[in-house]
C-alpha positions as CSV (number, residue, x, y, z in Angstrom):
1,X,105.0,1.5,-30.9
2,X,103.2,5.2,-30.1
3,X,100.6,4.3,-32.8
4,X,99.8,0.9,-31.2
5,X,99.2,2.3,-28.4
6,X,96.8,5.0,-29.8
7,X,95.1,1.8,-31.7
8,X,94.8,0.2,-27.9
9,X,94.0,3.3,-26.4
10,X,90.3,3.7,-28.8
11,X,89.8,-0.3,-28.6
12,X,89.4,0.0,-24.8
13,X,87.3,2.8,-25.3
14,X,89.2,5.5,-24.1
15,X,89.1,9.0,-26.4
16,X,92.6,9.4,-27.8
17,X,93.4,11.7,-30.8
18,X,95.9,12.4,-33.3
19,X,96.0,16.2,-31.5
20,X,96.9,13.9,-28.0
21,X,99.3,11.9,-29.8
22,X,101.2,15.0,-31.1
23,X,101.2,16.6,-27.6
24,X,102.7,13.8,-26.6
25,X,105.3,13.6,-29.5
26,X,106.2,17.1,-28.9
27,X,106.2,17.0,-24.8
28,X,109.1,13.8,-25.8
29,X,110.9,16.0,-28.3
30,X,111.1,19.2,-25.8
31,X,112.3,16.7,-23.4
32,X,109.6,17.8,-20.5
33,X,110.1,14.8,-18.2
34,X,113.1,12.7,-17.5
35,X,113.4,9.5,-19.8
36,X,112.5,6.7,-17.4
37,X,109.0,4.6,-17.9
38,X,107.6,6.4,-14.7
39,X,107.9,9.6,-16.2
40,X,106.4,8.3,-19.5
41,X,103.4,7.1,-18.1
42,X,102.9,9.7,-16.2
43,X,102.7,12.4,-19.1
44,X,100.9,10.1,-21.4
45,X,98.4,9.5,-19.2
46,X,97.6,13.3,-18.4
47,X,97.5,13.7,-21.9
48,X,94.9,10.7,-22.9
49,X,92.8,10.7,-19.6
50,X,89.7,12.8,-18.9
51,X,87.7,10.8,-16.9
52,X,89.3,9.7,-13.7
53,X,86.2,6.4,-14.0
54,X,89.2,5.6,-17.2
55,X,92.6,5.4,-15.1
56,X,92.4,1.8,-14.2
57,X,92.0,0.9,-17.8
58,X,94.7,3.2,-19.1
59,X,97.1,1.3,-16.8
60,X,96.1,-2.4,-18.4
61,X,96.7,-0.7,-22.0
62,X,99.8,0.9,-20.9
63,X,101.1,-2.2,-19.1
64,X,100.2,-4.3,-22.5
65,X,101.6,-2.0,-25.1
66,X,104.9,-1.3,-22.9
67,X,105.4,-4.0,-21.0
68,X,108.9,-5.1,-23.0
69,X,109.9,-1.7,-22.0
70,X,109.1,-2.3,-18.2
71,X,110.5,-5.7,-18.0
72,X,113.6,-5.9,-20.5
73,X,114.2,-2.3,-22.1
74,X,112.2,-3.3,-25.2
75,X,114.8,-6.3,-26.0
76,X,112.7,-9.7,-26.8
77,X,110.5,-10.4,-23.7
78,X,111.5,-13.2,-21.2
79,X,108.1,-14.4,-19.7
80,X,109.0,-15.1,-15.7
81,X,106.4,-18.6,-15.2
82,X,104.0,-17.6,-12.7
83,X,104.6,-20.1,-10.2
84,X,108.2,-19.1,-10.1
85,X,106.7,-16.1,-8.4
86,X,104.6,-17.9,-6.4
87,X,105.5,-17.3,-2.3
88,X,106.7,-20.1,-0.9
89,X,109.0,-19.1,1.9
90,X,109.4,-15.7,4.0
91,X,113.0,-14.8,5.0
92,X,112.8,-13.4,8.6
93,X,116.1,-11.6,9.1
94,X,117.0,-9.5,12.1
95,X,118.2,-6.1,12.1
96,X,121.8,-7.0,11.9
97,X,121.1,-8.9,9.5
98,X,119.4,-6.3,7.5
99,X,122.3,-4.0,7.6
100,X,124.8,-6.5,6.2
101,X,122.7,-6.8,3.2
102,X,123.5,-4.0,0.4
103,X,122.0,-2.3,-2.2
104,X,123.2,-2.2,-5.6
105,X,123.2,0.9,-6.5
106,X,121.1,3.8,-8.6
107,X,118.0,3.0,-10.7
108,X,120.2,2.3,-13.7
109,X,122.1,0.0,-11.7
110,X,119.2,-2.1,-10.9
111,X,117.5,-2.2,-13.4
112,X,120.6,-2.9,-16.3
113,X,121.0,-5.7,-13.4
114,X,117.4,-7.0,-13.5
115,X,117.7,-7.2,-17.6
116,X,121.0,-8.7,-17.6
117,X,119.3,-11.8,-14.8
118,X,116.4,-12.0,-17.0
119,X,118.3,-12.8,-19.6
120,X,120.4,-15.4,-17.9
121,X,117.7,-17.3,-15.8
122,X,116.6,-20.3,-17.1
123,X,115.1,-21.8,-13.8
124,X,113.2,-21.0,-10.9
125,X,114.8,-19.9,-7.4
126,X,114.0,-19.9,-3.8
127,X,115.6,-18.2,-0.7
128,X,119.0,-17.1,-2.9
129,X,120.7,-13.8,-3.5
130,X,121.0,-13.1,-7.0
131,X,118.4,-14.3,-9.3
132,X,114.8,-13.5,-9.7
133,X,112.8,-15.8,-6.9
134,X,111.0,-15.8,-3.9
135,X,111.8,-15.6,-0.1
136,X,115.3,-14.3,-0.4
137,X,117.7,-11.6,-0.2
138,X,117.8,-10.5,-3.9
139,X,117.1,-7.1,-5.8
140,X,114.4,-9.1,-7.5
141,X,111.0,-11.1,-6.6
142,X,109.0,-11.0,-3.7
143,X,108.9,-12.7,-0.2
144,X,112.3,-11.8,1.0
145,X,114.7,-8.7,1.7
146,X,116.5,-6.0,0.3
147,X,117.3,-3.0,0.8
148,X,115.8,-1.4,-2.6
149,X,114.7,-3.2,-5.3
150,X,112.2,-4.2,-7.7
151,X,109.4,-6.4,-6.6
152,X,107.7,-8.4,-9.1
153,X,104.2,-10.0,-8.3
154,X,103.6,-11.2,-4.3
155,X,102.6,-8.5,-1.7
156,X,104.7,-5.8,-0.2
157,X,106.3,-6.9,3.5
158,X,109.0,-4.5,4.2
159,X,108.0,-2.0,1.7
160,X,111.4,-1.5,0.0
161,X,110.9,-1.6,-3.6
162,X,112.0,1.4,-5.5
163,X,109.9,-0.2,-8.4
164,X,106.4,-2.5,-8.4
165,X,106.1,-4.5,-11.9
166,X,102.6,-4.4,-13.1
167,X,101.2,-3.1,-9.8
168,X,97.7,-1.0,-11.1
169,X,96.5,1.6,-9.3
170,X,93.0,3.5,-9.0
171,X,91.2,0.1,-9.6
172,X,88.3,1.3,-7.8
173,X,88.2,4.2,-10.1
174,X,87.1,1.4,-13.4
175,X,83.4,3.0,-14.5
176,X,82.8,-1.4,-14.8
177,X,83.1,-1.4,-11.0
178,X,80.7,-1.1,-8.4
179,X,80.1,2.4,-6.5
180,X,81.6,3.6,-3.6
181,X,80.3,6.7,-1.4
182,X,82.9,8.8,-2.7
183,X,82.1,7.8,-6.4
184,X,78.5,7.9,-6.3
185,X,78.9,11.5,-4.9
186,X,81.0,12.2,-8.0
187,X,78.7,10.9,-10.1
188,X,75.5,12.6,-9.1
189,X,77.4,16.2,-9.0
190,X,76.4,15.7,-12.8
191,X,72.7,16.6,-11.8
192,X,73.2,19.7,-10.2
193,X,71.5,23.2,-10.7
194,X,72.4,26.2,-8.0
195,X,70.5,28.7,-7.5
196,X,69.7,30.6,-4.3
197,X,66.4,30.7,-2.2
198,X,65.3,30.9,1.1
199,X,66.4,33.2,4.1
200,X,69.3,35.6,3.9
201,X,71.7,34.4,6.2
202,X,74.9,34.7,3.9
203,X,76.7,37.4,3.7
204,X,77.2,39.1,0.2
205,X,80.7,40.7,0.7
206,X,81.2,41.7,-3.0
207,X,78.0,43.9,-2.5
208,X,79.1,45.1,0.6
209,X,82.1,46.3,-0.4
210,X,79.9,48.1,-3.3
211,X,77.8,49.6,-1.1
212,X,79.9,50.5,1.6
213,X,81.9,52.5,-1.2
214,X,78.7,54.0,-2.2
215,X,77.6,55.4,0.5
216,X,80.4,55.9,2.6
217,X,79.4,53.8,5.6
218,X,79.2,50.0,6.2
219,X,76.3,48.8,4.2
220,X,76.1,45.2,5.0
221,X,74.2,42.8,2.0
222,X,73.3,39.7,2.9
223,X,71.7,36.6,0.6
224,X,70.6,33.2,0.5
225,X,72.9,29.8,0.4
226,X,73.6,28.7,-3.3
227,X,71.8,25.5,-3.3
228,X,71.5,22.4,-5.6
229,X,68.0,23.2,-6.4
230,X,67.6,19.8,-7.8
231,X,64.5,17.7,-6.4
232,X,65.1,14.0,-6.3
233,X,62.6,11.5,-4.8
234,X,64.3,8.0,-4.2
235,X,61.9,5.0,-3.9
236,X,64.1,1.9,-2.8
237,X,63.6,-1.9,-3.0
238,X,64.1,-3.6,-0.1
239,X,63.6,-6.7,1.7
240,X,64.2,-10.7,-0.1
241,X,66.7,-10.3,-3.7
242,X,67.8,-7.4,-2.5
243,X,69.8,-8.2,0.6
244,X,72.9,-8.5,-1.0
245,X,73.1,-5.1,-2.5
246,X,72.5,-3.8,1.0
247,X,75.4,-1.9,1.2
248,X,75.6,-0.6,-2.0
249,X,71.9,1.3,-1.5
250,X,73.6,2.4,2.3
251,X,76.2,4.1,0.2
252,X,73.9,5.2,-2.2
253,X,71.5,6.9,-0.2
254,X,74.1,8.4,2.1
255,X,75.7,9.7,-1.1
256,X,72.6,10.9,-1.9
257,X,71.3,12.6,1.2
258,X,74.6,14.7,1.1
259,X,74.0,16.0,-2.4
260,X,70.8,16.9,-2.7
261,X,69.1,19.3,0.1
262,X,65.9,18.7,-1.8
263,X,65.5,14.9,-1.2
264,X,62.6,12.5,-0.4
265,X,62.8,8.7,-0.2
266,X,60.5,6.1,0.0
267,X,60.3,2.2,0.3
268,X,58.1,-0.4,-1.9
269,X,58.9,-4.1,-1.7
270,X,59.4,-5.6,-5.5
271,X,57.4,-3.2,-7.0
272,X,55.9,0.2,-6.0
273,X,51.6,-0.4,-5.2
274,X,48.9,1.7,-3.6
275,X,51.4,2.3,-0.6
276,X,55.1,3.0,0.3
277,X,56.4,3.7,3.2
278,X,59.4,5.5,5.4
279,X,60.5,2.7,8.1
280,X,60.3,-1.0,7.1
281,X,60.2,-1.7,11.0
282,X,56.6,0.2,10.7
283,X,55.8,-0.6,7.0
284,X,52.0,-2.3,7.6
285,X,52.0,0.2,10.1
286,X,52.5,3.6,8.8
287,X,52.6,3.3,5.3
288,X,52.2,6.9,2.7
289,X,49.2,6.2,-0.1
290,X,50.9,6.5,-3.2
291,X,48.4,8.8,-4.7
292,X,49.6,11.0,-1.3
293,X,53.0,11.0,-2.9
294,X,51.9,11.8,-6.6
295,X,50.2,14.7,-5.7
296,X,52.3,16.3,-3.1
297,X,55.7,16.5,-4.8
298,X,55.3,18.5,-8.0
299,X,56.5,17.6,-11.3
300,X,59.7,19.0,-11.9
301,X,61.3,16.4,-8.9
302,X,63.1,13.7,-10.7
303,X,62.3,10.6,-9.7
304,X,65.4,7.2,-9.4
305,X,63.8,3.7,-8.7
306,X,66.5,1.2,-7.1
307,X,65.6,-2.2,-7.0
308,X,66.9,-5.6,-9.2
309,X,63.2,-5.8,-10.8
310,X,63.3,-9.4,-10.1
311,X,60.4,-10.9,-9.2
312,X,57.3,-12.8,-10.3
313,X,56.5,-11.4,-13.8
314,X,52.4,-11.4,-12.2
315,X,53.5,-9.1,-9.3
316,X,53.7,-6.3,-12.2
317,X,51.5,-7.0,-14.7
318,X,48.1,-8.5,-12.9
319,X,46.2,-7.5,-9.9
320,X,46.8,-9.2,-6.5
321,X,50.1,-10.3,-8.2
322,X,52.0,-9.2,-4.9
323,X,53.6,-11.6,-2.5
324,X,52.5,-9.4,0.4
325,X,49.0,-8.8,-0.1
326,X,46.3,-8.3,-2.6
327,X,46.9,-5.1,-4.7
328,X,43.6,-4.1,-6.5
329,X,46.1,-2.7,-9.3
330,X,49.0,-4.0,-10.9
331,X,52.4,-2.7,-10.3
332,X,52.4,-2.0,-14.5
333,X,50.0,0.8,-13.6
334,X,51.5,2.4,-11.0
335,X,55.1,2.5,-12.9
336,X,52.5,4.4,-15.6
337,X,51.4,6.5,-13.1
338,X,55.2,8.1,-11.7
339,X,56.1,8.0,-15.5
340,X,53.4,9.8,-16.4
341,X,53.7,12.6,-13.2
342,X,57.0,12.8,-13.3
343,X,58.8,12.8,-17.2
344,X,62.5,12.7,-15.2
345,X,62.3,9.2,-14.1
346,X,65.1,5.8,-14.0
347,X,65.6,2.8,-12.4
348,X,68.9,1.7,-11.2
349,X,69.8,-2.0,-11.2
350,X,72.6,-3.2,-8.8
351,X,72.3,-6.7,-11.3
352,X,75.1,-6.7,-13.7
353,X,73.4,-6.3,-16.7
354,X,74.8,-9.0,-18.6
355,X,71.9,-11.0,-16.1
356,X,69.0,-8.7,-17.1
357,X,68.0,-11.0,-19.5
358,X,67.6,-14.4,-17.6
359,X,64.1,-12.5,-15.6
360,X,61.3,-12.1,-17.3
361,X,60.3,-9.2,-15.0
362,X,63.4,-7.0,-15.7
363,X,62.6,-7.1,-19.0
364,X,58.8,-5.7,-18.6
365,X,60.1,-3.2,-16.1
366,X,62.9,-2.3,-18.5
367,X,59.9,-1.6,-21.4
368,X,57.4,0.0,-18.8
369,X,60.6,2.6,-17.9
370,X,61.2,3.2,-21.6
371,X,64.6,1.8,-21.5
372,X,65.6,3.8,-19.3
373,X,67.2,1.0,-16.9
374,X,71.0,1.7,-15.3
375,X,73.4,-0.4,-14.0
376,X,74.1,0.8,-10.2
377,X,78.0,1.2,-11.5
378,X,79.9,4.5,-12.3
379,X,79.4,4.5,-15.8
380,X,75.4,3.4,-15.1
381,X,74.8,6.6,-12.7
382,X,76.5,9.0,-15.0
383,X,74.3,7.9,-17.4
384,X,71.5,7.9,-15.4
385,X,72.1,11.6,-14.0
386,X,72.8,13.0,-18.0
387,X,69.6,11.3,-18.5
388,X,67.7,13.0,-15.6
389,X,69.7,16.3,-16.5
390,X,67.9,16.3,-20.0
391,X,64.5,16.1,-18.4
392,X,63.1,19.6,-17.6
């Protein structure tokens, strides 16, 4: 069983070898945690996970490899029909009620109980007080009462259960799924590079204690903040396709803003032209020449592009290809231009990139980047930062 669940462990990508799956062997053999399956899963997966972006996808191979273990105690698996599990009824009982209702016992208890019914039922059951069902006062199921227990499936009401059956935890932690603040913050700590500049308003305590002993008096050192000295310039799509990923580029840019003290941003509709701007209340108005830009931020800012590059294919490969008005060069030559001025450069794509394919325009924007084209997931903008990191 431990090897098949190294095997499942590498097929769903996740780093585990032979030196883990001794640890583990030994941690089992000195007896370091108690033998229950809580325990187990708990030392097996501090053992086999080093990216927290992994934890979700340790639990589905952990629930598939054990999940005789956590149903029957490894004996042949009785499958519970889903619509057995199905909620159908709520039991509202009052307090007095409540406290006529008893537990069965310790952990063992319930769960050599929970095997034993398993084995037994043959049927589905509603609103009873025994067998595995829905809406009642028994150890088992969901949708009723007890006092502990083991839920399986349905959603927590009174929060009773000692024990959750299949419940997986950190799913917003999966490096398939979409960002959140927190996790685009973790993400971009990847591209970071301290140093300290700028006025001396920290003070330096381990050279003030040096001093002081050196010359006998207080000798006060002070020194600048340590500083991401990262530059990052963020030029953001906004306006028709991408309305939907609204919030994702909120979170983004706030996540950004608060890692990087060295940070400009920029708007361009579809594709980056002659001009961006700062407020797209204003952006006819007060828009920045894009030559401005090129020539006032110096070459060692890196430079991330967020937008779904899709559009008309014309808008970046001709002149007056915009939808907005008539640019005198094509959005190709511009994309040559921040490429060119700026070697740390990629574009983040909220589109799932199983869809890049279907427009015609993500593909040339793709090529004009040099593949260098990122999902806006967690896996993506780790990918995106190592890449920017490798760019001096």
């Amino acid at each position: 069983m431990f090897f098949n669940f190294l095997d499942e462990l590498r097929s769903a990508g996740i780093s585990a070898s032979m030196k883990e799956h001794l640890l583990l062997l030994e941690a089992l053999d000195r007896d370091v945690i108690e033998r229950t399956p809580e325990e187990f899963y708990f030392l097996s997966r501090s053992i086999f996970v080093k990216d927290e972006g992994l934890l979700d996808r340790f639990d589905q191979v952990f629930n598939k490899v054990f999940k005789g273990l956590l149903t029957n105690y490894g004996q042949e698996q009785v499958d519970i029909p889903e619509d057995w599990l199905r909620a159908v009824a709520e039991k509202f009982l009052s307090e007095e009620e409540m406290e006529k209702i008893k537990a069965l016992g310790n952990w063992d208890e319930i769960m050599e109980t929970l095997k034993k019914r398993l084995e037994e039922q043959q049927e589905r059951h509603e609103g009873g007080n025994k067998w595995v069902g829905t809406g009642g006062t028994s150890p088992f199921g969901n949708g009723g009462y007890n006092p502990e227990g083991v839920r399986i499936g349905g959603e927590s009401k009174h929060k009773r259960a000692i024990k959750v059956w299949e419940k997986r935890e950190f799913q917003n932690l999966d490096s398939t799924k979409e960002l959140g603040t927190r996790n685009i913050k973790i993400a971009m700590r990847r591209l970071r590079k301290f140093a300290r500049d700028g006025a001396l308003d920290e003070l330096d305590i381990d050279e003030t204690i040096n001093g002081t002993a050196r010359q006998g008096w207080l000798d006060i050192h002070m020194r600048a903040e340590r500083r991401n000295a990262i530059k990052l310039l963020l030029l953001l799509d906004v306006g028709g396709s991408m309305d939907p990923f609204i919030k994702l580029c909120e979170e983004l840019f706030s996540a950004a803003t608060s890692e990087f003290k060295n940070l400009e941003f920029f708007y361009f509709h579809n594709c980056p032209y002659e001009g961006l701007w700062k407020d797209n209340r204003r952006r006819f108005a007060e828009r920045t020449p894009t030559w401005d830009i090129l020539h006032k931020f110096p070459h060692d800012y890196k430079i991330v592009f967020v937008g779904d590059a899709a559009m008309s294919p014309y808008e970046v490969t001709h002149p007056g290809g915009s939808v907005e008005h008539f640019n005198e060069e094509s959005g190709a030559v511009w994309l040559h231009r921040f490429s060119n001025t700026y070697p740390a450069s990629v574009w983040l794509n909220p589109v799932p990139q199983q869809q890049w394919g279907y427009s015609q325009s993500t593909k040339i924007i793709r090529e004009l980047m040099n593949d260098r084209m990122y999902p806006l997931t967690l896996a993506g903008l780790d990918d995106a930062m190592r890449e920017l990191g490798r760019k001096n």
